[in-house]
N, C-alpha and C positions, 0 to 999 in steps of 0.2 A: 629275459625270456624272449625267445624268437615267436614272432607270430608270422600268420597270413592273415589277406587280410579279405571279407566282403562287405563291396558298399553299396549301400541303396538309399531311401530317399527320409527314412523315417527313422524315430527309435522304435518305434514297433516292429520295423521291419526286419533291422537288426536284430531287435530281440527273436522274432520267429526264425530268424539265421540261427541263433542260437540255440536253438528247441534241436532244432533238425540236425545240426552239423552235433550235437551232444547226443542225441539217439541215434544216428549215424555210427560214429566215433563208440559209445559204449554198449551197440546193438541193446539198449534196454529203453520201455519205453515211460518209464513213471517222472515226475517230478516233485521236487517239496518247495514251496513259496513261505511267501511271509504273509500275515494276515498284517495290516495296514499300508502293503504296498500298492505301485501305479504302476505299468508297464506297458498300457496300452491298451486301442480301442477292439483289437483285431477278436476273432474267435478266442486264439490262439493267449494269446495276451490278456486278454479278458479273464480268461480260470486263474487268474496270477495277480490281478489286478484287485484287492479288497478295502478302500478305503470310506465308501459308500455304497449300497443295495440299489442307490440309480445307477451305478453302472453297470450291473449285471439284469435287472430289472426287465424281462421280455424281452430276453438272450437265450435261453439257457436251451439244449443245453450245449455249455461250454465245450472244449477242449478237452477231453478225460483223462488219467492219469495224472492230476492234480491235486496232489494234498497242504492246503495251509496251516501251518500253525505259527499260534502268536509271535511278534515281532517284539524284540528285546526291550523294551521299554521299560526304566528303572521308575523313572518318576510316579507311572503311573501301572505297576508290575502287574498283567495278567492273572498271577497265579497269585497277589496277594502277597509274595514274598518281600523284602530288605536287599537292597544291592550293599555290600557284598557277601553277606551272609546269607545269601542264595545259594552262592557257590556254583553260578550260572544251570542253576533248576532249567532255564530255556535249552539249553542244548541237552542237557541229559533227557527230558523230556524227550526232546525227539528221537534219541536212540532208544530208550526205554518202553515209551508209552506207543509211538508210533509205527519204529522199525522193529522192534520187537513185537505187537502188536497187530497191527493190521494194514502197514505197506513190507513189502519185503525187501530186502537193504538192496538184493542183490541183484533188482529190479528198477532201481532207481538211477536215472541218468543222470540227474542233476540236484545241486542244492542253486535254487536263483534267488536273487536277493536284490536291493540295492542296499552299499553301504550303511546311507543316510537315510531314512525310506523318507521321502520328500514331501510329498501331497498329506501327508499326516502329522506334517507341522514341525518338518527337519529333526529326526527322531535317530538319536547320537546311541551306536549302542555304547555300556562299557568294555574298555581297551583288551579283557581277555574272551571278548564274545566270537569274534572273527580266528583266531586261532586256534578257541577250542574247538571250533566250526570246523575248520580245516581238519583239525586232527580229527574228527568225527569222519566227515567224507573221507580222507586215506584209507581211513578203516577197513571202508567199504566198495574205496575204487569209484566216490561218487564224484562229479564234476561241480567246482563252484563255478557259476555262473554272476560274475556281476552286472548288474545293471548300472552303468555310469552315464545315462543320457542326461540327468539334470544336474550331476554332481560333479562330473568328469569336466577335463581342460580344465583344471587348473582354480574350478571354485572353490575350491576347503584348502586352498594352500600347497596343494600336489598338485602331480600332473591327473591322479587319478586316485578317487576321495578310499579308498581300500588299502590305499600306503601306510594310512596312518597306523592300522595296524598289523604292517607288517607281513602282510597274506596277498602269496602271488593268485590268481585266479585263474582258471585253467582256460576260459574266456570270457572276453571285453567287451560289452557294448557301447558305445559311445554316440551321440546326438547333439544335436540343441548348438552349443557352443562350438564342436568340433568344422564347422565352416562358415562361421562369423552370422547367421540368416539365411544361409542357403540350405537350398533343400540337401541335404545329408547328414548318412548314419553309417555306421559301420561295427561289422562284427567281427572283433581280434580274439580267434582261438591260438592258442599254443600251435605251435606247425606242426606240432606230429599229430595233434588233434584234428586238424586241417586234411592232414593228409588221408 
């Protein structure tokens, strides 16, 4: 995949690169998040961010256009279901209950995620969760947006923790590791996305 590329100083910063250059890119302005992810301190970052109510806590209100639902977690399943006789219940939910429902698909710019979602205790989805994801956003022309500031360079064994299954990302953000300590981040959209 060809990208461009923008850098700044944060993962947060990156990641609001990402908000913008995806509402840009798909003139639409909703987004869907994962409930027990991190992404940051910003406004922006914040509506995305759910692993504790101190971080939103005499903020609010947030960034709009933010819908969370549950993050894939088998061990301890949201919906009360058995992996893998769920038959990943998570993503049909989200086409079912929510884009059917009450966001509309065809308004949504982005699906953001972080592979691993991190700050909630390195939370592995199972291996056909990310491509039935994908196949969900094609659907509907929606954008996955990874979040790899904690995961990315090369800590889960890739270059970037979203290989493992198999699913390119229409854009990258990357931090933390990406300049050994220095202040840097950067947000890698696809080039025509960029463009």
């Amino acid at each position: 995949m060809q990208c461009k590329y923008f850098f700044a100083n944060s993962g947060t910063e990156a990641n609001e690169a990402a908000f913008k250059i995806a509402r840009h890119f798909t003139k639409r302005q909703l987004f869907i998040g994962f409930i027990d992810s991190f992404h940051g301190r910003t406004f922006g970052t914040m509506a995305f961010s759910s692993t504790s109510p101190a971080q939103r806590r005499h903020f609010h209100p947030l960034m709009p256009g933010v819908t969370l639902v549950p993050y894939p977690y088998c061990y301890r399943c949201p919906y009360k279901l058995e992996y893998p006789d769920c038959n990943l219940w998570c993503v049909d939910f989200i086409d079912e209950w929510v884009l059917q429902k009450f966001v509309p698909p065809e308004e949504v710019a982005g699906f953001f995620f972080e592979p691993i979602a991190g700050e909630a205790g390195y939370i592995v989805p199972p291996p056909e969760f990310f491509p039935k994801l994908k196949r969900l956003a094609d659907k509907y022309g929606i954008l996955m947006i990874a979040d790899e500031v904690k995961v990315g360079c090369g800590r889960t064994g890739k270059f970037l923790a979203i290989e493992h299954w198999n699913v390119v990302p229409d854009i990258v953000t990357l931090g933390k590791a990406i300049a050994g300590g220095l202040p840097l981040s950067v947000a890698a959209p696809r080039k025509d996305v960029m463009d």
